[in-house]
MDTraj code that builds the backbone (N, CA, C; nanometers):
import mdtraj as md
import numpy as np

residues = "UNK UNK UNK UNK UNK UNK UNK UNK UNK UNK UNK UNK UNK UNK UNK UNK UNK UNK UNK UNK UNK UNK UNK UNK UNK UNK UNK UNK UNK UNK UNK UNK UNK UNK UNK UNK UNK UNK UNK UNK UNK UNK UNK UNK UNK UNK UNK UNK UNK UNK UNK UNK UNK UNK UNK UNK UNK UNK UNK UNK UNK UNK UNK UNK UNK UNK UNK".split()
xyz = np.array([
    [6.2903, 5.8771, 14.0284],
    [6.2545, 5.9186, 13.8947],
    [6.2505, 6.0704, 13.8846],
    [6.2330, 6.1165, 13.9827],
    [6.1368, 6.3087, 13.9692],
    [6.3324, 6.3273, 13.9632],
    [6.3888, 6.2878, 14.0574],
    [6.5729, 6.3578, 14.0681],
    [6.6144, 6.3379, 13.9080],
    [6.6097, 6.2193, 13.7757],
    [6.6514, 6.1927, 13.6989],
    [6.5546, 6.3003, 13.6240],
    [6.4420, 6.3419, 13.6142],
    [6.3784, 6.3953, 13.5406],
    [6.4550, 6.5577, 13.5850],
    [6.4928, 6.6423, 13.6557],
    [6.5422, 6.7599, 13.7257],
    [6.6356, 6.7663, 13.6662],
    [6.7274, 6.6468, 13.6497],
    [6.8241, 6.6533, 13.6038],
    [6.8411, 6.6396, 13.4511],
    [6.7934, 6.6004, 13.3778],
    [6.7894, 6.5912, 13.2200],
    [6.7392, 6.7634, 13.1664],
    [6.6437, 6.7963, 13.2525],
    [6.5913, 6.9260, 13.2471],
    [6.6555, 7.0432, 13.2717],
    [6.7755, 7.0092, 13.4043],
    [6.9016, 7.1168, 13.4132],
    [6.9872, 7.1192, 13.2870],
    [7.0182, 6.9781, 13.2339],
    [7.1385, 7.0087, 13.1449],
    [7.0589, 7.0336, 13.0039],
    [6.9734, 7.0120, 13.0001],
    [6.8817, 7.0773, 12.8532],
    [6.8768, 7.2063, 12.8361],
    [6.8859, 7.2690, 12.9575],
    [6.8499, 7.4164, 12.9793],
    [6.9547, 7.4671, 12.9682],
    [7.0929, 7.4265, 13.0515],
    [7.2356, 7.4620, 13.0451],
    [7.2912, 7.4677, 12.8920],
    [7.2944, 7.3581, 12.8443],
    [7.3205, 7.3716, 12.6935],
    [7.2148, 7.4548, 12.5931],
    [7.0949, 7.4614, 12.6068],
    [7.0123, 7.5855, 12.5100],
    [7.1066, 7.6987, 12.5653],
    [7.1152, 7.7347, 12.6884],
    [7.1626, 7.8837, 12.7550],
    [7.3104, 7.8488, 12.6620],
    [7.3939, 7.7466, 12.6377],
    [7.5291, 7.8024, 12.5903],
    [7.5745, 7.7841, 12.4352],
    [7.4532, 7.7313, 12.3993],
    [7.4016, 7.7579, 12.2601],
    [7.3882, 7.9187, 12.2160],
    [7.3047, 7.9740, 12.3145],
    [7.2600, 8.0824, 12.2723],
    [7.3999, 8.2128, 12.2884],
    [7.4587, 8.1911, 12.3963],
    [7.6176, 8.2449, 12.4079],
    [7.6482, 8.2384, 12.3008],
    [7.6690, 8.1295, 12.2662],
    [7.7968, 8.1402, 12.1655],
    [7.7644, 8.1518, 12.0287],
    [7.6228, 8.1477, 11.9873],
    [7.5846, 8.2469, 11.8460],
    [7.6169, 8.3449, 11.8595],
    [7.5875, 8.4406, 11.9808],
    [7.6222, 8.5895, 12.0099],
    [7.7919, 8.6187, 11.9718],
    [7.8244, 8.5272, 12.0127],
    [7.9933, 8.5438, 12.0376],
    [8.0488, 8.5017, 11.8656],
    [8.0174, 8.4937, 11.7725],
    [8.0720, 8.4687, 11.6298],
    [7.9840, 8.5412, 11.5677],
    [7.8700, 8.6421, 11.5729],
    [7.8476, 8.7166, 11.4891],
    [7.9562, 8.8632, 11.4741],
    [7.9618, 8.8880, 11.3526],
    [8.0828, 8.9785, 11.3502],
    [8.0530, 9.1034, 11.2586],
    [8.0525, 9.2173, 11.2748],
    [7.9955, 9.3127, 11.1868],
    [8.0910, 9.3514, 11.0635],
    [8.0146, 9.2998, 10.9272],
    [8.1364, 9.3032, 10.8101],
    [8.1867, 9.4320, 10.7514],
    [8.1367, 9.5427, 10.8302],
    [8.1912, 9.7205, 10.8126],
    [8.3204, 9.7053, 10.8810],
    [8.3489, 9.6515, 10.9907],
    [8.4725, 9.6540, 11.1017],
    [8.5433, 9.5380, 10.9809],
    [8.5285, 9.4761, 10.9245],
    [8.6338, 9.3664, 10.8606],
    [8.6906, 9.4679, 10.7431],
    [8.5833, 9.5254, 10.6571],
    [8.5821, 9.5698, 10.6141],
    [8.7017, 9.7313, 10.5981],
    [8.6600, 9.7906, 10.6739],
    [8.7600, 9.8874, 10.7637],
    [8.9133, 9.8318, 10.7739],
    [8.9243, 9.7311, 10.8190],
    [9.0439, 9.6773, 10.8572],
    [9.1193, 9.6480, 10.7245],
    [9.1087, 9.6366, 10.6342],
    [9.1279, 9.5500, 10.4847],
    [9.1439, 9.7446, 10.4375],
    [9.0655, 9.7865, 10.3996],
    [9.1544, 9.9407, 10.3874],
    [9.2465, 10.0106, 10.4595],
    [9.2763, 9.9936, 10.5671],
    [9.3777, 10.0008, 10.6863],
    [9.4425, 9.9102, 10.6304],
    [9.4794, 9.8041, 10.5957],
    [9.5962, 9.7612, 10.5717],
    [9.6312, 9.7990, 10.4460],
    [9.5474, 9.7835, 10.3466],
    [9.6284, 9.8482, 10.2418],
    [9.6688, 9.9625, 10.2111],
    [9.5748, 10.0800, 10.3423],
    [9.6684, 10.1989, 10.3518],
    [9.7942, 10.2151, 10.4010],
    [9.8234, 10.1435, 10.5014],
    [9.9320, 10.1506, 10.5505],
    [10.0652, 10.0230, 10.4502],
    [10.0143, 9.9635, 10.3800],
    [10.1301, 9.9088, 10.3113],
    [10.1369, 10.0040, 10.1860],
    [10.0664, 10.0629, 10.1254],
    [10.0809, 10.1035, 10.0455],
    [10.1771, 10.2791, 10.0582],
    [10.1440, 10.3325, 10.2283],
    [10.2548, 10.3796, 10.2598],
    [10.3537, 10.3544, 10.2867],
    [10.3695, 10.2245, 10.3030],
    [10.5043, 10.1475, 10.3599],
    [10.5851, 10.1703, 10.1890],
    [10.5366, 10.0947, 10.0808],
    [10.6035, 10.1097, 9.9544],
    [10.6059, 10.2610, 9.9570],
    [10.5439, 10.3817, 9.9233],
    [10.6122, 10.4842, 9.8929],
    [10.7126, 10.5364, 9.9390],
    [10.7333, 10.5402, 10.0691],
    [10.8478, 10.5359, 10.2139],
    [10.9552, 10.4979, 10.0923],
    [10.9554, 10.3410, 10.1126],
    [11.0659, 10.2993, 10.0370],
    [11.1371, 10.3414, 9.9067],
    [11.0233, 10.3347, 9.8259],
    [11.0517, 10.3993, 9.6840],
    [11.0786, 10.5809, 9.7348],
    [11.1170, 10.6284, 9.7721],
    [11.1083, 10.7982, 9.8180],
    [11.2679, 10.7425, 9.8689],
    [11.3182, 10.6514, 9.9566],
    [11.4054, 10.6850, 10.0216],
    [11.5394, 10.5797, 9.9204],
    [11.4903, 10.5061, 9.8329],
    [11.5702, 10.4176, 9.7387],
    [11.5819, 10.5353, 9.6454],
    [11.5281, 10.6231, 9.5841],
    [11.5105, 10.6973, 9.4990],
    [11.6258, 10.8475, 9.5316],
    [11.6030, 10.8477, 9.6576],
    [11.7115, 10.9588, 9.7406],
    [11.8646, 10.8969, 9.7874],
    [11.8463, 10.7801, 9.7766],
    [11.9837, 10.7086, 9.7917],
    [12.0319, 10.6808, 9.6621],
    [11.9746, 10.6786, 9.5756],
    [12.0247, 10.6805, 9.4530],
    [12.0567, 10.7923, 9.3981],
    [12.0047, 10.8573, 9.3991],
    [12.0428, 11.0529, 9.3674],
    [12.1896, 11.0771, 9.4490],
    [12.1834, 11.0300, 9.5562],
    [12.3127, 11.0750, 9.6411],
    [12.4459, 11.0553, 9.6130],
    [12.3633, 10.8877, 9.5730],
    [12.5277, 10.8124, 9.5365],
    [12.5570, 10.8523, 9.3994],
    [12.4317, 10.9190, 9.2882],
    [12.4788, 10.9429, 9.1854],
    [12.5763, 11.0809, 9.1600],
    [12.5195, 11.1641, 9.2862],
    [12.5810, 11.2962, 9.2825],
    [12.7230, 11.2917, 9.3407],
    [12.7837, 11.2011, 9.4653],
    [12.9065, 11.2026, 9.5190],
    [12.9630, 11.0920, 9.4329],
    [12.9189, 11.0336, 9.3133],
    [12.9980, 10.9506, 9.2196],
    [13.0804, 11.0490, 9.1453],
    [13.0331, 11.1771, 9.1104],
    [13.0643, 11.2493, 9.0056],
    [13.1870, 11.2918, 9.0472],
])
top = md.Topology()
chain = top.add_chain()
for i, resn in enumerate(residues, 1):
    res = top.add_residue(resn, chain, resSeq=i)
    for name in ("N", "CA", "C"):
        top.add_atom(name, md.element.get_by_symbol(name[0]), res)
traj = md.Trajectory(xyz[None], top)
């Protein structure tokens, strides 16, 4: 009986301990998400000007060696 009782008491303890892990492990700080979501729309939103700047200069070019 005392070995079955040791043992219900190890794995009670094992699972609280990986309970408590893995709350730690999914809290997430919403400034860093946050951050990331302006980072991307900075960088796409440089990605479109890029484009529009270099569609805009290819069009000038071809309009000028049309002439």
């Amino acid at each position: 009986m005392k070995n079955y009782d040791e043992e219900i008491a190890l794995k009670t303890n094992f699972v609280a301990k990986k309970n408590i892990k893995s709350e730690k492990i999914k809290t997430t700080n919403i400034n860093i998400l946050l951050n990331r979501v302006r980072l991307d729309r900075k960088k796409t939103l440089q990605k479109k000007i890029l484009f529009t700047f270099f569609l805009v200069v290819t069009v000038g070019l071809i309009g000028i060696f049309s002439i």
